[in-house]
C-alpha atoms as an extended CHARMM CRD file, in Angstrom:
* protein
*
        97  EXT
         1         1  UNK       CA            -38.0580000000      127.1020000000       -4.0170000000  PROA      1               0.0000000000
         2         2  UNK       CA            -40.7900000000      126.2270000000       -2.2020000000  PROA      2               0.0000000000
         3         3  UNK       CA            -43.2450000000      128.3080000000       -4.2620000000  PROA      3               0.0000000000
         4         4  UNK       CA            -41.7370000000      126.4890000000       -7.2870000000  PROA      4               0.0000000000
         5         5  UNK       CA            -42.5330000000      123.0840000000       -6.3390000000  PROA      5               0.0000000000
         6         6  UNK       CA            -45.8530000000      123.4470000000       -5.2650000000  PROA      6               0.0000000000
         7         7  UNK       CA            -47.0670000000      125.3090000000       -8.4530000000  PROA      7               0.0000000000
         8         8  UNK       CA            -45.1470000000      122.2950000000      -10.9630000000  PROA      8               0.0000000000
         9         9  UNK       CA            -47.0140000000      120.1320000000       -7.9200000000  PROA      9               0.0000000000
        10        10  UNK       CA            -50.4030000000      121.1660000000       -9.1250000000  PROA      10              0.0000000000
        11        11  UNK       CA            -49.5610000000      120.9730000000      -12.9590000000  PROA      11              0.0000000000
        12        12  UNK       CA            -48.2000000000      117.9050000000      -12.3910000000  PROA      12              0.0000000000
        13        13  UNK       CA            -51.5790000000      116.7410000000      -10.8590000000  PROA      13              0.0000000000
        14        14  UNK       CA            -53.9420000000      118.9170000000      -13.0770000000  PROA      14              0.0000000000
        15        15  UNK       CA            -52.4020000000      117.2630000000      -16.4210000000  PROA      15              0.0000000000
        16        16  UNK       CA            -51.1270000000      113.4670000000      -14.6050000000  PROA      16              0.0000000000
        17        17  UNK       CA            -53.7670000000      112.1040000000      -16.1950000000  PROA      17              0.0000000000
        18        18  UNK       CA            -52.9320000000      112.5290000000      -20.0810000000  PROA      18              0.0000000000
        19        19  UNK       CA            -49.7180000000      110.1320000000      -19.0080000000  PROA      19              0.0000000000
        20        20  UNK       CA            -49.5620000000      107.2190000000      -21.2190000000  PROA      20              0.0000000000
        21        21  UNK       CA            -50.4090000000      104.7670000000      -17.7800000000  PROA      21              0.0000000000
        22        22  UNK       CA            -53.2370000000      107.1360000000      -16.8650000000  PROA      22              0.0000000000
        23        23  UNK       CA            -54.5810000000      107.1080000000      -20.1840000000  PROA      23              0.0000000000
        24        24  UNK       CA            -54.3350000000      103.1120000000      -21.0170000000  PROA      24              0.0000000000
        25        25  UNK       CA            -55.3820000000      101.9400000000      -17.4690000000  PROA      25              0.0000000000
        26        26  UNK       CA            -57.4590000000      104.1790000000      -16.1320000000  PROA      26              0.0000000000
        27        27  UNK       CA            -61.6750000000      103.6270000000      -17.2220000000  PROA      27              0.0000000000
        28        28  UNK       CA            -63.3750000000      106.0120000000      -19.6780000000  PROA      28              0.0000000000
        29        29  UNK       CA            -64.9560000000      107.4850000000      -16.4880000000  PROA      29              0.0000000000
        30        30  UNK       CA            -62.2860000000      108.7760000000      -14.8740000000  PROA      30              0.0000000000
        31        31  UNK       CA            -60.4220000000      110.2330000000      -17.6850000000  PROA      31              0.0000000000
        32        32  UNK       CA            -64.3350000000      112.3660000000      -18.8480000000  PROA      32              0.0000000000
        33        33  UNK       CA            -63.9400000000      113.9410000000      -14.9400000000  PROA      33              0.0000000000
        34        34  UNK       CA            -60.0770000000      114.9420000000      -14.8700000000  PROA      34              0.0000000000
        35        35  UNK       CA            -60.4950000000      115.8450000000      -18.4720000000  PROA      35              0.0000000000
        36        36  UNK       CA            -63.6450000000      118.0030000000      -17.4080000000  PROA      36              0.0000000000
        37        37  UNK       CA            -62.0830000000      119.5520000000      -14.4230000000  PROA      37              0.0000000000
        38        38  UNK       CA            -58.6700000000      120.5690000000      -16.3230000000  PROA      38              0.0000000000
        39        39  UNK       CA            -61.1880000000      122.3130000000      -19.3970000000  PROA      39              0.0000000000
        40        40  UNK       CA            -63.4140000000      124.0200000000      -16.4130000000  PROA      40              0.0000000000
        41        41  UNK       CA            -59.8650000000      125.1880000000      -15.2310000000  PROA      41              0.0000000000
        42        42  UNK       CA            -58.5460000000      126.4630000000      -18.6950000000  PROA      42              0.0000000000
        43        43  UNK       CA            -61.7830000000      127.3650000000      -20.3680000000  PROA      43              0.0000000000
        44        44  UNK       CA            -60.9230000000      129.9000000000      -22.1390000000  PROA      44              0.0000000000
        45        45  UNK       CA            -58.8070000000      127.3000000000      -24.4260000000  PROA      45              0.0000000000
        46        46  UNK       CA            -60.5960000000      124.1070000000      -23.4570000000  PROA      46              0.0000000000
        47        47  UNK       CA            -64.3850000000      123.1040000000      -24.0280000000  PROA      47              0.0000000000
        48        48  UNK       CA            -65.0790000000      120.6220000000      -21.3650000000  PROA      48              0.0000000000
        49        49  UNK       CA            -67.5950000000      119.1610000000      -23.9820000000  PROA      49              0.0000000000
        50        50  UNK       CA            -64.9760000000      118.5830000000      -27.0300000000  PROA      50              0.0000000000
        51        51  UNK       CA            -62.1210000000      118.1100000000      -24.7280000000  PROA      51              0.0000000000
        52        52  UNK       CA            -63.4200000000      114.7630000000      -22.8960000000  PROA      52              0.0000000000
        53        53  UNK       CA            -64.2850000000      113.3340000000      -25.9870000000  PROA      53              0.0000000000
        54        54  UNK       CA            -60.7140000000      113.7510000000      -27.5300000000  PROA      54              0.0000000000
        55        55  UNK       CA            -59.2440000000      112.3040000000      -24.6630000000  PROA      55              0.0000000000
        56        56  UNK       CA            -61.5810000000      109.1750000000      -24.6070000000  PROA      56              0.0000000000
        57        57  UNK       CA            -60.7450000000      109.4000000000      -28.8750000000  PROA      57              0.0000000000
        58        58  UNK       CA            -56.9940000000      109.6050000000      -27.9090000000  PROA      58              0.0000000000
        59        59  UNK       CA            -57.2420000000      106.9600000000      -25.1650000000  PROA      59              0.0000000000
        60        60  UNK       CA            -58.5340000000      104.2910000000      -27.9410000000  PROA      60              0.0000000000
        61        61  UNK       CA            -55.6630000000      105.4800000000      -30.1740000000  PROA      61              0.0000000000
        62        62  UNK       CA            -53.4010000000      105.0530000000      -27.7000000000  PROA      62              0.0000000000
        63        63  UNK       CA            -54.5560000000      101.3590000000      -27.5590000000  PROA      63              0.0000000000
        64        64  UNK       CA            -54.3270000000      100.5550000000      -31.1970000000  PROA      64              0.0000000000
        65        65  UNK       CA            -50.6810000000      102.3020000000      -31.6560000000  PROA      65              0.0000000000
        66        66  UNK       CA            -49.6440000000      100.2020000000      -28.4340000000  PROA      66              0.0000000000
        67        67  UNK       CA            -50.6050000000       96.8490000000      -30.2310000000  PROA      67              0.0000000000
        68        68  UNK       CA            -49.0040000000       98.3060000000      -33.6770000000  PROA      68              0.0000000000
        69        69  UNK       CA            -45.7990000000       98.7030000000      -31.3930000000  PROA      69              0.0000000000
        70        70  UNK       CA            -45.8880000000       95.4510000000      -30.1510000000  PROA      70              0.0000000000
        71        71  UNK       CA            -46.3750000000       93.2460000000      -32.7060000000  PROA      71              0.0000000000
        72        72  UNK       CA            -43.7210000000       95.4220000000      -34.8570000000  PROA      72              0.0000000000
        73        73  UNK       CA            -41.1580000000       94.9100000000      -32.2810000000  PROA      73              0.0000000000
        74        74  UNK       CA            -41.5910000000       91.3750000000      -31.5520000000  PROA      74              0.0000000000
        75        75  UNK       CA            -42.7070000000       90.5980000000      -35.6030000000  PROA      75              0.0000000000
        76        76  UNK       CA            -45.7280000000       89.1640000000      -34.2020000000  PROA      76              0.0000000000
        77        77  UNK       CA            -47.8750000000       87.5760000000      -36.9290000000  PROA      77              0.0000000000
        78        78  UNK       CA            -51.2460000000       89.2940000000      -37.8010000000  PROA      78              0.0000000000
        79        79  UNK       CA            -53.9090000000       86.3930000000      -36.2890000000  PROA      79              0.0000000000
        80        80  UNK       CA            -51.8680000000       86.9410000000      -32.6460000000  PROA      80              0.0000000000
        81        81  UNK       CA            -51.9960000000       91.0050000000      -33.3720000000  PROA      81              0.0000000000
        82        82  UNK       CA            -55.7850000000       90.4120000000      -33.7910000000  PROA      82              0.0000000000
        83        83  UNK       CA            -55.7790000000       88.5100000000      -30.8290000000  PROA      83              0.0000000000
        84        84  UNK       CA            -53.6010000000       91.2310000000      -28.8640000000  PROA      84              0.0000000000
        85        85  UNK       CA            -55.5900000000       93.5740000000      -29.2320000000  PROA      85              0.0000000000
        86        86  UNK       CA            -59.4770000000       92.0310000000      -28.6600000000  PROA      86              0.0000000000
        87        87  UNK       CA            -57.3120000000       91.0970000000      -25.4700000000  PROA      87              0.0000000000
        88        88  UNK       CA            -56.5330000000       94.8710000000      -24.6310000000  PROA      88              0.0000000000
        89        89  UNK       CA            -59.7280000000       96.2420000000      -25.5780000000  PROA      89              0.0000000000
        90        90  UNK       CA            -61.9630000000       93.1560000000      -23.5590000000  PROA      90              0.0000000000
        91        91  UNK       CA            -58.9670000000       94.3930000000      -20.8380000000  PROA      91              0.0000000000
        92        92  UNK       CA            -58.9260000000       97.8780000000      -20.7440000000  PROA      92              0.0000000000
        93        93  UNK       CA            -61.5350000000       99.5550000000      -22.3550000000  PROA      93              0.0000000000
        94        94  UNK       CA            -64.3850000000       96.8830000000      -20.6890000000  PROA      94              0.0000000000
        95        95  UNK       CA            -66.3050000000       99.4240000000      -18.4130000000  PROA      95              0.0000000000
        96        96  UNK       CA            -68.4220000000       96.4150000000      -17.1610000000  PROA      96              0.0000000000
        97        97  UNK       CA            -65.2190000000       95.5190000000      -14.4340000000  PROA      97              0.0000000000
């Protein structure tokens, strides 16, 4: 049992940070070195070159569909969606901070 845990342990941290938190919060930085380490790990399916940049790709995705969800839900009109989501990008993908 032991065994078990430990080895979903180290998944769990090799892969934590493709989590949708991880991913939105977390600067461009951060996510090229876990994204780097987990392609070193798995290279015979990962380049560490072409995997960083789909994760930084993904992560501004991510952003877009988040403000898409958003203003769908709450039938936000489109000059506050615009607004939205300078807001997130100024917020969360500013590597100035």
């Amino acid at each position: 049992m032991n065994w078990r845990f430990e080895k979903l342990s180290q998944v769990s941290s090799d892969f934590g940070f493709l989590n949708g938190a991880d991913l939105v919060e977390r600067d461009s930085n951060y996510l090229i070195k876990a994204a780097a380490d987990l392609a070193i790990k798995y290279d015979n399916d990962l380049k560490p070159s072409d995997f960083t940049s789909e994760i930084i790709n993904f992560k501004n995705v991510a952003i877009v569909k988040i403000v898409q969800m958003i203003c769908g839900k709450y039938f936000i009109g489109p000059v506050y969606c615009k607004w939205l989501y300078k807001w997130l990008v100024l917020t969360l993908l500013c590597e100035c901070a």
